[in-house]
Structures are given as C-alpha cells and as structure tokens.
C-alpha positions in Angstrom: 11.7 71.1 223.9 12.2 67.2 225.0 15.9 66.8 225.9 17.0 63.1 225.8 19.6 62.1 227.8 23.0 61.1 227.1 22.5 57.4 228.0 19.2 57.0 225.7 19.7 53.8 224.4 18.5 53.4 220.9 16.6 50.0 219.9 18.3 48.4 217.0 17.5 45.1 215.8 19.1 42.3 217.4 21.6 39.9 215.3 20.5 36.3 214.4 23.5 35.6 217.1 21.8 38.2 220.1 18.0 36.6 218.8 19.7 32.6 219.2 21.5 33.3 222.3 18.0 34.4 223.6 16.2 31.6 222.1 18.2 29.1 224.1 17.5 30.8 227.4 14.7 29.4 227.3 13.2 26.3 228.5 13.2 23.5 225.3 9.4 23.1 224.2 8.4 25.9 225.8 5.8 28.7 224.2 8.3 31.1 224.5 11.4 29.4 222.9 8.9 28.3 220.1 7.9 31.3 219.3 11.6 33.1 219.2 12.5 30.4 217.1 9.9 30.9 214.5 10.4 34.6 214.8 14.0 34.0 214.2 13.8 31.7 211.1 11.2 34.1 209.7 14.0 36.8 210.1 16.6 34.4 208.7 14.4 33.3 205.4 13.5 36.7 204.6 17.0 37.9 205.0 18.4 37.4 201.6 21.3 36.0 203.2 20.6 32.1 202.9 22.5 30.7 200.0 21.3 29.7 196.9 22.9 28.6 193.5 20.7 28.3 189.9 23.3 25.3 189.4 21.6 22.7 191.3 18.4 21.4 190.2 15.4 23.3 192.1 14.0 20.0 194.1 17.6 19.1 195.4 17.9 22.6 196.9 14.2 22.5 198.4 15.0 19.5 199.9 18.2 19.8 201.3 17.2 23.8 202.3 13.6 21.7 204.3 16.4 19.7 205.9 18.6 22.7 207.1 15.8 23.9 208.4 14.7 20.7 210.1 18.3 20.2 211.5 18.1 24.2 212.7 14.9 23.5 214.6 16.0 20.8 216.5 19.9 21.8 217.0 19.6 25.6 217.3 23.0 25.5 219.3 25.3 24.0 216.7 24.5 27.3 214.9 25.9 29.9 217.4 29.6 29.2 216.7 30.9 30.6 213.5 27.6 33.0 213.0 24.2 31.7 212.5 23.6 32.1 208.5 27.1 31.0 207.8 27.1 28.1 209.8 23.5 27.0 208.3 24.7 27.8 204.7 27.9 25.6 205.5 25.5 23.1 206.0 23.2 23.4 203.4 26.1 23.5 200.9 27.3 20.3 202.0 24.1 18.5 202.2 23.7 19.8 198.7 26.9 18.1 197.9 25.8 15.0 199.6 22.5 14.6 197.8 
C-alpha cells in the first residue's frame, strides 16, 4: 500500500491569471514567452469563455475578435488587472462598438 503524504500537492490547471503572470517572466521575444503565450491563447480560444453575440454581423466580430487578439499579443500586461477573459472581452465589446 502507497501512502502519500499529507503535503502531496495535487497539479491543477493554472488560471489564465497564474499562466499570464508566467508568461511575462519571461524575456519579450523569447522562445519561451512565445510559446506560453500561444499556449495561453489556445487555452483562452478554446475556453468557451470569450464573448460572442449573433447580433453583430459575423465579419465585424472576426475582425474586431483578430484585433483583440492582435492587441493581446503585443500587450499581454494590460490584461492581468481585472482578470484576463474579462478584460479582453471588455475590449472586444468596445471595439465592436467602435467598428
């Protein structure tokens, strides 16, 4: 019989906040922030959790989704305050206002 110890610590999956914070440890342009990044936009689009709305017509919410994303990639940090997926669905709601 295997015993595990009272201070086993269980692997859970990090937040989009824990996977950011980690991203921006690292050194900008290097392999390893790239590839966090991609890993955590992967884990953000697959989510369920980005807003969407049937209202607005399917090529204004591509484009102003492509240019959340764009803004994400090259300003991870404005998206730690306020938590990751609401701060980036703040913004796509507002671009979608814009456009």
């Amino acid at each position: 019989m295997v015993l595990r110890s009272r201070n086993h610590r269980y692997h859970s999956k990090p937040t989009f906040e824990q996977s950011l914070t980690r991203l921006l440890g690292h050194r900008p342009g290097c392999i390893q922030r790239r590839r966090a990044l991609a890993r955590l936009m992967e884990a953000m689009a697959e989510s369920g959790q980005i807003w969407m709305d049937s209202r607005y017509d399917s090529a204004l919410y591509e484009q102003a989704l492509q240019q959340t994303w764009n803004h994400f990639r090259r300003h991870p940090e404005d998206y730690l305050r306020g938590g990751v997926i609401k701060t980036f669905n703040r913004r796509l709601v507002v671009l979608l206002q814009v456009v």
